[in-house]
Every structure is written in C-alpha cells, then in structure tokens.
C-alpha positions in Angstrom: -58.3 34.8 -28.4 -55.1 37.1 -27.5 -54.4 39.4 -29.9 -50.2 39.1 -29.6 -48.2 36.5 -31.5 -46.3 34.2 -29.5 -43.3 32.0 -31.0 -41.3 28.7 -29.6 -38.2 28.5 -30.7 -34.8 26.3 -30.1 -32.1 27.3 -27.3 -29.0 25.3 -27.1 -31.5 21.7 -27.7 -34.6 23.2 -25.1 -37.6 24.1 -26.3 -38.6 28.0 -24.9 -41.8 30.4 -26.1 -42.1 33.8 -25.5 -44.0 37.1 -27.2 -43.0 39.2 -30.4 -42.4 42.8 -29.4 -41.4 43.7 -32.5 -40.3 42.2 -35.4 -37.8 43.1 -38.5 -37.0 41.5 -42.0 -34.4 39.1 -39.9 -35.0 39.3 -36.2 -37.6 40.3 -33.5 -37.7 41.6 -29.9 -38.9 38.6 -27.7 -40.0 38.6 -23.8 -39.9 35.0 -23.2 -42.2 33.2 -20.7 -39.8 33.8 -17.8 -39.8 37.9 -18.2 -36.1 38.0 -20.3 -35.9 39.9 -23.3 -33.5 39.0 -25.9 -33.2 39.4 -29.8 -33.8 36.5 -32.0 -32.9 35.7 -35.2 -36.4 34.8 -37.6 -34.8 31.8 -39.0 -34.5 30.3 -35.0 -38.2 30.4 -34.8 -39.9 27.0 -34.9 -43.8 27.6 -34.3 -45.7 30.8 -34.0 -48.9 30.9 -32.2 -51.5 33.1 -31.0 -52.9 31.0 -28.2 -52.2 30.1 -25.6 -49.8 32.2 -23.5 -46.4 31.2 -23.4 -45.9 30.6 -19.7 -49.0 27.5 -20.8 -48.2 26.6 -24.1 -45.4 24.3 -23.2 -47.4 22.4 -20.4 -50.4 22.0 -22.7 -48.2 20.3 -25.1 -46.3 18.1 -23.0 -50.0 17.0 -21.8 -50.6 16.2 -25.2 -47.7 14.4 -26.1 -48.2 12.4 -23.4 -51.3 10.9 -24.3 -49.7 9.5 -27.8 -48.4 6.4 -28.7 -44.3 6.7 -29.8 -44.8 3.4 -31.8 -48.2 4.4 -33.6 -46.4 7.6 -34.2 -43.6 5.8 -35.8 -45.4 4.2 -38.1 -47.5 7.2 -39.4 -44.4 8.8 -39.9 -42.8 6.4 -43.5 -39.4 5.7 -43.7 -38.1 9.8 -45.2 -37.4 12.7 -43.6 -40.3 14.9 -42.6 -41.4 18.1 -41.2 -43.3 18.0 -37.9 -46.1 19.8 -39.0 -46.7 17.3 -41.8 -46.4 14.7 -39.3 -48.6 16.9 -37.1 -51.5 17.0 -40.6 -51.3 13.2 -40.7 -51.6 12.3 -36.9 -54.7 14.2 -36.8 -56.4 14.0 -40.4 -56.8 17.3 -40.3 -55.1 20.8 -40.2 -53.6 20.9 -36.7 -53.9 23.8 -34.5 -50.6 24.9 -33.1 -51.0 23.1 -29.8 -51.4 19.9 -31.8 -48.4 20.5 -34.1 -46.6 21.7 -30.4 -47.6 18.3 -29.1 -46.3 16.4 -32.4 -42.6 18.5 -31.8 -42.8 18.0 -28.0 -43.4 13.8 -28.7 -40.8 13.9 -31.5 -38.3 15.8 -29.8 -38.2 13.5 -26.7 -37.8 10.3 -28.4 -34.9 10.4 -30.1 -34.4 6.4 -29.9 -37.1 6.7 -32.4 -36.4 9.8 -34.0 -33.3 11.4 -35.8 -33.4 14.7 -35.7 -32.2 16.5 -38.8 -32.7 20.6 -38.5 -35.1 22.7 -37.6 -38.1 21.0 -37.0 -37.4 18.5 -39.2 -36.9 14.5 -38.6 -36.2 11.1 -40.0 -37.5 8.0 -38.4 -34.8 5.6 -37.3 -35.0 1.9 -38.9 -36.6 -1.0 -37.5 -33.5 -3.1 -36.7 -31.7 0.1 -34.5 -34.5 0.5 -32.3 -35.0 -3.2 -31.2 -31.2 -2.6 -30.3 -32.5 0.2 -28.9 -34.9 -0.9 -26.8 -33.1 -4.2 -25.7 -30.5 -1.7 -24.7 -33.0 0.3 -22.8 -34.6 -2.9 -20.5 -31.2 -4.4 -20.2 -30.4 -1.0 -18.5 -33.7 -1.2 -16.2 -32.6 -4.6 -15.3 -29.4 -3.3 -14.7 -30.5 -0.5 -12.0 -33.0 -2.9 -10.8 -29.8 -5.0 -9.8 -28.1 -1.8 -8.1 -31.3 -0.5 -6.4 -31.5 -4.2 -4.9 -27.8 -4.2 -3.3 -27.4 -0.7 -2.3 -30.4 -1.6 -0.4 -29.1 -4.6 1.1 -25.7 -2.6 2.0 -27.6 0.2 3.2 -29.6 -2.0 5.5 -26.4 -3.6 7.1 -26.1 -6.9 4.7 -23.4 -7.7 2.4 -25.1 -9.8 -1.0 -22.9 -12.9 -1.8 -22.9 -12.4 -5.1 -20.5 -9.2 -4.5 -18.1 -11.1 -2.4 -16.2 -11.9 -5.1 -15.5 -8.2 -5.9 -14.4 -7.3 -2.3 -10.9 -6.8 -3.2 -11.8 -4.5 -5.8 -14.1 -2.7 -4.0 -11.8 -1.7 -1.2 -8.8 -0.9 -2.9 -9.2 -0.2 -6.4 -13.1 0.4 -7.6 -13.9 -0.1 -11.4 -17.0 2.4 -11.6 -17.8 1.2 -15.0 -19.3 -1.9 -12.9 -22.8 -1.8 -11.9 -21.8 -3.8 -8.7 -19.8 -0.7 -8.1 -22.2 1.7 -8.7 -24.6 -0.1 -6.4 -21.8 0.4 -3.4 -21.4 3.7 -4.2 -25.0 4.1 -4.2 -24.9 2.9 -0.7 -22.1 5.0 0.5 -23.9 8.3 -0.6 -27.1 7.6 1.3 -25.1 6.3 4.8 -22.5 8.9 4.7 -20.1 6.0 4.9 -16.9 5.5 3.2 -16.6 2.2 1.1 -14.6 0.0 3.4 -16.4 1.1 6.5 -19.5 0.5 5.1 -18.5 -3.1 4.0 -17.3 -3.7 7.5 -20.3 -2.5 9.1 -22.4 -4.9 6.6 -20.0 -8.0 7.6 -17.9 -8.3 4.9 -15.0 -7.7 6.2 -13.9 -10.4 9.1 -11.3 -7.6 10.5 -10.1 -4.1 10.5 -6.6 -5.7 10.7 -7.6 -8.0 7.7 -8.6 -4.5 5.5 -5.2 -3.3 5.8 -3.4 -6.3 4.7 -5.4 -7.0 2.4 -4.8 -3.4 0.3 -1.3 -4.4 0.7 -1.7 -7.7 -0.6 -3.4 -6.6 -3.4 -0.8 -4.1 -4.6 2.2 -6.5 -4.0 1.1 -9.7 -4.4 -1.6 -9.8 -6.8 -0.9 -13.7 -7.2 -1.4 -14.5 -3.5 1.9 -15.0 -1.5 2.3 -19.1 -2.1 5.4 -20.3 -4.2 5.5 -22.1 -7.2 6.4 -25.6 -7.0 9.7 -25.0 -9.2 11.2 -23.0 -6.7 13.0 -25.5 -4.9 17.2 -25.5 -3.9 19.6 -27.8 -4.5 19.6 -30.3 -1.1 22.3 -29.2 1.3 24.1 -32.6 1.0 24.9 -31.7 -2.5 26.0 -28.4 -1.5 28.0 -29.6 2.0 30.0 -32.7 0.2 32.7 -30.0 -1.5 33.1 -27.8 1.8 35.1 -27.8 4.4 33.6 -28.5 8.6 34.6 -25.5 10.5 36.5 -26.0 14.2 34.3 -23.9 15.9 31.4 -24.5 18.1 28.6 -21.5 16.7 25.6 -20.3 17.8 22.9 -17.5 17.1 21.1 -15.1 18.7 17.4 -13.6 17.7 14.0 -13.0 19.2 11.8 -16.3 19.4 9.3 -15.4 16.8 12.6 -15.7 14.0 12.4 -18.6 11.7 14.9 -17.0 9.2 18.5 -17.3 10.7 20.6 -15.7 8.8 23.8 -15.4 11.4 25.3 -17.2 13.9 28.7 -16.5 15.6 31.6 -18.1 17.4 34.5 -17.6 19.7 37.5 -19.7 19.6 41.2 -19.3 21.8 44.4 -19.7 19.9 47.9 -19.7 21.4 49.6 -16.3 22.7 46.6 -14.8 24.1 44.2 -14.1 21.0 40.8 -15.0 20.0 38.9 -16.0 16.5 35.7 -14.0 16.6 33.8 -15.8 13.7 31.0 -14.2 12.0 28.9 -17.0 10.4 25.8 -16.2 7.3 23.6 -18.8 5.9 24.9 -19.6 2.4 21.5 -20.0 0.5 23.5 -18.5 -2.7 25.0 -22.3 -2.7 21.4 -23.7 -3.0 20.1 -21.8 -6.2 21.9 -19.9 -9.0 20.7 -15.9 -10.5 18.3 -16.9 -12.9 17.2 -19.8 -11.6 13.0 -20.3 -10.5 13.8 -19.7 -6.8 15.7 -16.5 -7.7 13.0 -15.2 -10.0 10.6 -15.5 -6.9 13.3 -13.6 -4.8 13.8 -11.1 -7.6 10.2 -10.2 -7.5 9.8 -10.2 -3.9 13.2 -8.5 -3.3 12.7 -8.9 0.7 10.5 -10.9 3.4 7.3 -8.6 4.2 7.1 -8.2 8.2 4.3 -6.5 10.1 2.8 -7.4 13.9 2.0 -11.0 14.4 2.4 -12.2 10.4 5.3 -11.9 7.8 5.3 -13.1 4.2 9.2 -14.4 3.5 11.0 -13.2 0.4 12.1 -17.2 0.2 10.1 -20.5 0.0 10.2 -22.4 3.3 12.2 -25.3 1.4 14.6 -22.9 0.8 14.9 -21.3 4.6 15.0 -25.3 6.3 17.6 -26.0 3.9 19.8 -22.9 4.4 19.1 -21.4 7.7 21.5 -21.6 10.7 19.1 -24.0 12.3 20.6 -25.5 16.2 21.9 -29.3 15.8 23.7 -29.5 12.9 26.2 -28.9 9.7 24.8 -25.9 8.1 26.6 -24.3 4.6 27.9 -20.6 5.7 29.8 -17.5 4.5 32.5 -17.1 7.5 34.2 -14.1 8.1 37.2 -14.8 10.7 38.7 -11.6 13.1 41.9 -12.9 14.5 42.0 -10.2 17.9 44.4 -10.1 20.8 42.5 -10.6 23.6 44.0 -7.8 25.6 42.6 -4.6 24.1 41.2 -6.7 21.2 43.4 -5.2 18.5 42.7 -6.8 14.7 45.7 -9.1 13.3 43.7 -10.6 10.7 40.5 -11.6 9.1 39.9 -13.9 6.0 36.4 -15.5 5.1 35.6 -18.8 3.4 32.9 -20.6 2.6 32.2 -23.8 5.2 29.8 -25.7 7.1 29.5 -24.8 10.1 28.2 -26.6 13.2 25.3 -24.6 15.1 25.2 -25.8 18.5 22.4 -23.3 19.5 19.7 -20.8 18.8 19.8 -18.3 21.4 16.7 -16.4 22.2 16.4 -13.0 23.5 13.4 -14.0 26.0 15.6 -16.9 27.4 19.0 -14.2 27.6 16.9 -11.4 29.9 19.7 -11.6 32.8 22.8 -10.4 30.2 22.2 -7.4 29.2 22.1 -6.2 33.2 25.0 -8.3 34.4 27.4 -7.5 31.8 26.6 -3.5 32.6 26.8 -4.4 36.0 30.3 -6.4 35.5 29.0 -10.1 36.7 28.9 -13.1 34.5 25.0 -13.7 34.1 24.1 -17.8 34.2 22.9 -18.6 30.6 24.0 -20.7 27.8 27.5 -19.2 25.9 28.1 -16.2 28.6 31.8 -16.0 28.1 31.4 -16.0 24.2 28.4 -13.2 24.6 31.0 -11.3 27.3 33.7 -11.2 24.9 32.0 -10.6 21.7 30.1 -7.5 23.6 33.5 -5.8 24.6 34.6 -6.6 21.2 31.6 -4.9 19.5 32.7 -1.5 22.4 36.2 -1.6 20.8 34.6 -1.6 17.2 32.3 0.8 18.5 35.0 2.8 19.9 36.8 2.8 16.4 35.0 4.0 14.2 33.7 6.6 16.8 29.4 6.3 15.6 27.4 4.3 18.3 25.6 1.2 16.4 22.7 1.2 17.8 20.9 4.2 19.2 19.9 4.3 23.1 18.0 7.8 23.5 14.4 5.8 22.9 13.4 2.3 23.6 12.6 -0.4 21.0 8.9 -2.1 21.0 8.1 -6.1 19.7 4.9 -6.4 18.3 2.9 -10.1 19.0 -0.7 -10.8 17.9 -1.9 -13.8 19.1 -5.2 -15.3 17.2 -7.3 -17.6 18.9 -9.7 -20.4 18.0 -12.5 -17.6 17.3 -10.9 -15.8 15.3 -10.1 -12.9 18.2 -7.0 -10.8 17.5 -4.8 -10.0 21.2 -1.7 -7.5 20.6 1.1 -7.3 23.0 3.4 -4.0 22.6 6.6 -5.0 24.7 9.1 -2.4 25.3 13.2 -3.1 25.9 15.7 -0.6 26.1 18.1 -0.2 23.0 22.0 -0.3 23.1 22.3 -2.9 25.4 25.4 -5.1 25.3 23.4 -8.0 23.3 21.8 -5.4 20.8 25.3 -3.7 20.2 27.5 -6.9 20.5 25.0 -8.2 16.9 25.0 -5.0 15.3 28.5 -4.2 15.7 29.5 -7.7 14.5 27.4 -7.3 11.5 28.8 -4.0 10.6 32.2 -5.5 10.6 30.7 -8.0 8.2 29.0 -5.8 5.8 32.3 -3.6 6.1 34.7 -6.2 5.2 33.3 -8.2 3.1 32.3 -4.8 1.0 35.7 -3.7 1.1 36.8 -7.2 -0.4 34.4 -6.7 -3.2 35.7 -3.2 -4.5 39.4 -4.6 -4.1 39.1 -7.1 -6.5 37.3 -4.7 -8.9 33.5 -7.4 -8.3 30.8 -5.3 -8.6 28.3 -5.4 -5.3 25.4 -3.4 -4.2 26.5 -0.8 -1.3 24.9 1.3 1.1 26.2 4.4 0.9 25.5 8.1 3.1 27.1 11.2 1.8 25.7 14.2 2.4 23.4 13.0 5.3 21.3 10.9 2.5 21.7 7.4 2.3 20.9 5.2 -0.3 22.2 2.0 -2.2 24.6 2.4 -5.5 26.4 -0.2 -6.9 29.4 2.1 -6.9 31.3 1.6 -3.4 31.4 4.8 -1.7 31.3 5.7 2.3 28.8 5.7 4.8 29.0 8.4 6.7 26.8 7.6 9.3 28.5 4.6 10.5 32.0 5.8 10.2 33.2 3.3 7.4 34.9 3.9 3.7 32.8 0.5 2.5 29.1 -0.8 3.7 27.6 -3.8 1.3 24.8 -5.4 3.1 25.9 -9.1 3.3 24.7 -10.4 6.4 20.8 -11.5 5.9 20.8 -13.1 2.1 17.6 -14.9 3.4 15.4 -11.8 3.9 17.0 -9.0 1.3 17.7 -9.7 -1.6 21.0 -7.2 -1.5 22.7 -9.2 0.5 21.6 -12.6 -1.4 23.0 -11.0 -4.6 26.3 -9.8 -2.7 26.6 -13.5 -1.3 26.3 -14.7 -5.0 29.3 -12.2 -5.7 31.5 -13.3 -2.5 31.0 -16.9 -3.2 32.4 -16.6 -6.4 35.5 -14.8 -5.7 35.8 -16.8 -2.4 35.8 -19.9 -5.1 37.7 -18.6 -7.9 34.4 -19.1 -10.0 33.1 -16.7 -12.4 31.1 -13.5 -11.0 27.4 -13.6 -11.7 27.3 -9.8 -12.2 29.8 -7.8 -14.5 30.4 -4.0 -14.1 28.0 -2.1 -15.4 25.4 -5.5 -15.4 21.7 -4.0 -16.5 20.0 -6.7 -14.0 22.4 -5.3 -11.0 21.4 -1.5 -11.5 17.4 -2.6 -11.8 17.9 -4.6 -9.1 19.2 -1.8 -7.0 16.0 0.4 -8.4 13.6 -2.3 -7.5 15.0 -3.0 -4.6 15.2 0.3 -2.9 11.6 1.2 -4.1 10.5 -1.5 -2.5 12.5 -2.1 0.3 10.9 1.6 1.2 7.3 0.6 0.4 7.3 -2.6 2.8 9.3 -0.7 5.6 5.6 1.7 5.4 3.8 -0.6 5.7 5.2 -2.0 8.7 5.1 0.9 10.0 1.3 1.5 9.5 0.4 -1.7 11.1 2.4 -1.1 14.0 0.7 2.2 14.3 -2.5 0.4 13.4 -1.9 -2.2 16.1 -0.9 0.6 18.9 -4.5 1.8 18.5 -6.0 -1.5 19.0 -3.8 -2.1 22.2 -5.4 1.5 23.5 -8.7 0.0 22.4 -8.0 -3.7 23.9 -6.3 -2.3 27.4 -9.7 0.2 27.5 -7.4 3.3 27.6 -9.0 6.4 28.1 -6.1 9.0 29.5 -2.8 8.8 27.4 0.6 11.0 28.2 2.8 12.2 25.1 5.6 14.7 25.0 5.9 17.7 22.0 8.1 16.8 19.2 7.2 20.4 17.7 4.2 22.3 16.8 1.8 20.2 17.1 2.8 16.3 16.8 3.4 14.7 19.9 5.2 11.2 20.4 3.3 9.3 23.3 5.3 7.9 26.1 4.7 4.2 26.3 3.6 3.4 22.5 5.7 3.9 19.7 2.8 6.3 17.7 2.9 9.8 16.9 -0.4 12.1 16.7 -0.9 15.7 16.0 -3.7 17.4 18.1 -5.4 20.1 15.9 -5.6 23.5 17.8 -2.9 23.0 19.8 -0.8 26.0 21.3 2.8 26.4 21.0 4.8 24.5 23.7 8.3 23.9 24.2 9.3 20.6 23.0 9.7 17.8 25.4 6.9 18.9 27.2 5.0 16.1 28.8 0.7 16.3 28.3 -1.8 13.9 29.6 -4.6 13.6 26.9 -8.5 12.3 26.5 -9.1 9.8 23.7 -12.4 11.1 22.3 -11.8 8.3 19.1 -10.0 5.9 17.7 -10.7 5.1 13.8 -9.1 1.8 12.7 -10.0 2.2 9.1 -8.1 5.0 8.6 -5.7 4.4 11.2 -6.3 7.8 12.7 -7.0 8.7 16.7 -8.7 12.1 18.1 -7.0 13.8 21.3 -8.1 16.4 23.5 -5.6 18.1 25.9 -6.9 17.4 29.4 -4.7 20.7 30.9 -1.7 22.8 29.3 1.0 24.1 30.6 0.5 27.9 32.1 1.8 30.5 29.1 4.9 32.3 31.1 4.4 36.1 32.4 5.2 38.3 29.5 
C-alpha cells in the first residue's frame, strides 16, 4: 500500500487526481497525474485516497462504473439529495473503499439525464416523468442520426434519396442547418471534399448546371414561381380602340426574331413642301390596366421582364403583351410622338404626340435586314421590305446624332446574341453570334428612341407632371423623379418612355403622358410616396436582373468553349491581370501574371472550366519578351 495520500478533485466540470506534497489549514501542494504542480484550495478536494496511483485511479473507476446499472442505481438512490459516498455505502452494503465510492462519482457524474448535480459531490435524482422525456428525447435523436448516417451515405455513394428532393431548393441556395436532412448533406460534403451543389449534381439531382443557376435566381426573386394570377387580365383592346383616333401612317417595327414584346414601331410619311413626319410609335398597355389595378400589382413587383440566354421571364402576363404589343396586321393602341423635318438637312419644325391606333404593317427582323446595314454605309439602296423609310430614318438618327454631339450607340466593341436551343432530350446547344455595333439600323432605333424619351420627358417637367428620369451628373447615372440632365447623352431631359412592356419606368411614365395627353387626372402627384419607392425598387432591381444576365451569359460562354471543344483561346490585357478574350464577350484574370501593356494580345491553355461556380483556369502558352532595360 503507498504510503502518499492522493486526492481527486473538480476542474472546470473534469474529474483530475494527483499527490499531496504538502498540505496547510486551507490549501495543499499537488502534482497531479500528468507531472503539473499547482495549489489547491482543501475545500476543492472531492476524495482522498491512498491507493491506487493517480495516473490509475481514474481508469479503475471508469471500469467500475461501467459494469453498473444507471437504472438500478436510480432507484437505490430515493427521491432527496444525497452524497455520493452515502450512495457509494448503500450500492455496496458495506463501507466502500475509495475506488468504489470513485466508481459511484464517476457513474453519477456521467449521467446527468439521471442525475442533478447539486455541489460538491453531492446529487439529487431527477423524477420519473423528466427522464422518460429524457430518454424518448435521447432515441428519437439515435433515430434521427440513423436517418443522416443513411443519406450522407447514399450522397456520398453518388445517389440522391427522394425523400430529399423536395428540399433541393433549400439545399442549394439557402441551407436551414437546424434540419437533419441538412446536416446529412453537409455530412456528405465534408467526407467528398465537395461543395453542396456539386455534390448534388454529381448524385443526379440536378438535371443541369444551367438549371442551378436559374434556379438560385428563381428562388430569390420569385419565390411564388413565375406564372400570373388569373386576375391579372387588361381591359380588351376594342374597349380601349373605340375612343381613339386611326393614324394615316403605314408603321412598322424593327427587333431581333426571338422579341415577342414589341414595344415600338415607327413610320415615315411625305407632306407638301419637301418635309417628312418621322413617327415614333409605343405600345399603349397603360390604356389596358389602371396603377393599382391586379395587372399592375404583378408589374409593381416584377418591375421589369427578366432576360438571360435562351429564356426570359416577362414583367407582364402574355394576355396583356397579345393585347398591347405592336403585333404586324392590324390596329394596335400607341403613344405617338410626331417629328415634322425638312427633308433637306432634316431640320425639326415640329413634334406633337397623341394617343392613337396605329396600323402595323410589319415586324421587321434583324436576321431578315442583314444586307442594310452594308448598303446604306456603302450608299446603295439594299432590296428589303421599307428601305427608303429605314434610309431616311438612319440619316435622320446621324443629324440627331450630330446634335447633340454623343454617339448613341458605341462602335469600339461588337455586340453578341445569345440562343440556346433545347432539344427533345433535354440537351442544351448555345450559339454566341457576334454583329458589329453602330450600324445604321442599331443607331437609326436608338437615336429615335432618345428623341422619344427626350421629348416626351421634357413635356412632363413642362407641365409641372411628375415622371421618373434618368439622370447623369457627375459621370453617375441614376433615376430621380426630379428632371435633371443626362450628361452622357447630351440632353437637358431623359424619362424612359419607350418600352412600358418590359420596365416598369416607362409603363408608369406612359400612365403620366396619357393623362396629360387626355386632359385626365395624373396618377402620380409630386412628391407621391408610391413614385419615390417605385424609383428605389426599381433601380435595385433593375441592377440585380441586369447581373444576372450577365452571369449567364458568362455562364453560357463557358459552355460554348466546352461545346465547340476549345482548348487554345486568345484575349488581350485590360490591366493587370484581367484580360477580355477576343471572340467571347467574358473577362478572366490569370493569377501570376506579369505586367503587360494593355491591349496586348495572348494565346492561352484552358486547363478547366467550372460551371458551378462559373469560373475558368488559364495558363499563358508564351508572353511577350520583357524590353532591354
């Protein structure tokens, strides 16, 4: 038997032994079992014992405590308070050594389901009725992690369970870890190394990388899905067309062949003395539905239609767009705005703008007009539908052009349309197509437009209506309901008029035109709470929708480099070390790379392409020789 007194004692809710070195009226010297020696207050001890050495005593005792029964201990223990060696004298029948009374603590200590602990060494059996809760608790748990082991398995193993499919959603874009569905996917994710949505594409849940990224989108904007409400219906364009008056003019529009949405069409008619009505023509859905109104709430919360490669989600219900847009072979309800020119050097004498139905003889399409663009540059009249109206509008929109001395439409890179056809399968086929910008049929629309927005903005603030304007002072633009100029364009007055079925600026601006077009009441009142928050919302999410476009398309340039098997790419240096490639509209930076000059021109490996996280690897192939210092 060891002739030094050992003692276990209590440290921050462990239990640790160690050997008296010496020993006052309120403390002693201790070594515990790991070597340390610290000073203890008396009071902390909880069991002093000779035998056996504290590096075993602990071990013994667990051994012990194993071998009893937590229930049968339970009931020795009565219904008070208790100390453990009293416990310890009952368990046994008999004084217990202080192994045994170690054993009791150790047992006591570790089943606190069972046991409230209430000081040192001290305890208080918990009642019946809390530890059936207890233990109910307790398997539902097991059955719980039984559940996770089981699907983090089958995810880790490549398989997505179907009883998680209806979580998906939630799992990719916004995970509720108090869910032990979620737990079991994270589960998964730490033992593959994968991230959450690539390992629920690599287990088949996900039918498309292209799907992924919608779908976050989806979920953040339209919660509800992205169908209309039955409500939302216009009045019927015969109700709207019986009060207006049929324009003399023969109109037509001009977009790309994927637009369903027409907002504008234009016209050209000759009056006497050598002068020409250019005619600037805007669907008139304000007509159809009233602020307010079900249709509006859906545009209100929408604000504007959602485009991105191959799909777009319309900020109007398609009963609305058939009724409303400028659709060939018929009587649609318009906004006019009328520029009486001399045709000579196409000087303005007059513009007024009404509200009329107008007769759409055609829908141009851009893919049907290729031969313009290069006959007009080249000063030859190309053989398409409305060439002399395109010819004159186009040297129209250079004297507009010319006037306000800002170019409309940017030529120093080329503009890319995006198309992703689906087929039968299912399988997803991009086409990037690249066309210059400025040409005369890009400049002769945007000009024209301009001159709408301009106008009809300037009208507003005139007759003291209050509109929502796109303003730039400063070199930051932004939209205010205070008319200011845009500096950028070269006009004192820009209100964004001209697409009232895709923004929902323009469709409140419309509202405010109409009315003073009519002599009716405005809609909106200076200082209107719902026009200011509907600038807020607007430009918030206006901003958010133009990024997202904008990752798709950079989403869908990967895929094309993926689809067309492309290995080598060529990009030239913006600065440092981003780099704009040369036939893709997609920026990359290249980690590690050297200064270069701008503009310069490298040929580059793909070593990856990531279309989760919409992110491609690049390795210079050869740089340019550093010049002689």
């Amino acid at each position: 038997m060891s002739s030094l007194q050992h003692v276990l004692f209590d440290e921050s809710g462990a239990f640790k032994t160690g050997t008296v070195l010496s020993e006052s009226d309120a403390s002693m010297q201790v070594e515990t079992s790991s070597g340390k020696r610290i000073k203890l207050k008396s009071n902390a001890v909880i069991l002093r014992f000779a035998d056996p050495s504290p590096q075993e005593f602990l071990a013994r005792a667990d051994g012990l405590a194993g071998g009893m029964d937590t229930g049968f201990l339970w009931e020795c223990a009565g219904a008070d308070e208790f100390a453990f060696e009293d416990l310890a004298r009952d368990y046994y029948g008999r004084p217990p050594s202080a192994l045994e009374s170690g054993a009791i603590l150790v047992k006591l200590h570790g089943a606190p389901m069972y046991f409230y602990r209430k000081g040192k060494g001290r305890y208080k059996p918990a009642p019946a009725e809390t530890i059936k809760a207890a233990l109910e608790g307790l398997e539902k748990k097991k059955r719980i992690q039984a559940e996770i082991d089981a699907w983090a398995g089958e995810l880790i193993e490549g398989r997505f369970p179907d009883v998680l499919r209806p979580l998906l959603p939630m799992f990719l874009y916004k995970p509720d870890r108090n869910r032990a569905e979620t737990r079991a996917v994270e589960k998964a994710c730490e033992e593959t190394g994968l991230s959450i949505p690539k390992l629920l594409e690599r287990a088949g849940a996900l039918p498309s990388s292209s799907a992924y990224h919608l779908g976050r989108f989806l979920f953040e904007y339209f919660a509800k899905g992205t169908g209309f409400p039955s409500a939302a219906t216009p009045r019927a364009p015969a109700e709207v067309s019986a009060d207006l008056p049929r324009a003399e003019v023969t109109a037509f529009s001009l977009d790309d062949h994927t637009t369903t949405e027409i907002d504008d069409a234009l016209s050209v008619t000759r009056l006497p003395e050598g002068r020409l009505r250019i005619g600037v023509h805007i669907a008139a859905p304000a007509l159809g539905f009233a602020p307010g109104s079900p249709v509006d709430a859906v545009a209100r919360e929408r604000l504007s239609t959602v485009y991105m490669p191959g799909n777009k989600i319309t900020m109007l219900p398609q009963p609305v767009i058939e009724a409303y847009s400028l659709v060939e072979g018929g009587d649609r309800p318009a906004l006019s705005l009328y520029v009486d020119v001399r045709e000579e050097d196409f000087a303005i004498e007059r513009t007024h703008s009404v509200v009329e139905l107008v007769p759409i003889a055609a829908n141009l399409r851009h893919s049907k007009l290729e031969s313009v663009d290069g006959a007009f540059l080249a000063g030859e009249m190309p053989d398409v539908p409305f060439a002399n109206e395109l010819h004159t509008l186009w040297r129209f929109a250079l004297s507009l052009e010319a006037a306000r001395g800002k170019p409309s439409v940017s030529g120093d890179r080329p503009d890319y349309s995006f198309y992703v056809d689906t087929d039968a399968e299912g399988k997803e086929t991009v086409r990037i197509v690249q066309r210059a910008r400025g040409t005369p049929l890009d400049k002769l629309v945007a000009e024209l437009m301009i001159l709408a927005n301009s106008t009809w903005g300037k009208l507003l603030d005139d007759n003291g209506l209050p509109a929502i304007y796109r303003v730039q002072t400063g070199g930051k633009v932004r939209m205010s309901t205070l008319a200011a100029e845009h500096q950028g364009l070269g006009i004192s007055h820009y209100a964004w008029s001209s697409s009232p079925l895709r923004r929902y600026v323009d469709l409140v601006n419309q509202w405010q035109l109409v009315s003073l077009l009519t002599g009716e009441a405005a809609h909106f009142q200076r200082g209107s709470a719902e026009l200011l928050a509907a600038v807020s919302d607007f430009e918030a999410t206006y901003n958010a929708y133009g990024e997202f476009q904008d990752r798709m398309e950079n989403y869908w340039c990967l895929r094309w480099l993926i689809q067309e098997n492309v290995n080598v790419v060529t990009a030239s240096v913006v600065r440092d070390n981003l780099l704009r490639f040369s036939n893709l509209p997609y920026y990359a930076r290249v980690p590690g790379l050297p200064a270069i000059a701008p503009g310069t021109v490298l040929e580059l490996a793909v070593e990856s392409i990531d279309l989760m996280d919409v992110e491609i690897r690049l390795r210079p192939l050869r740089l340019p020789e550093a010049p002689p210092s």
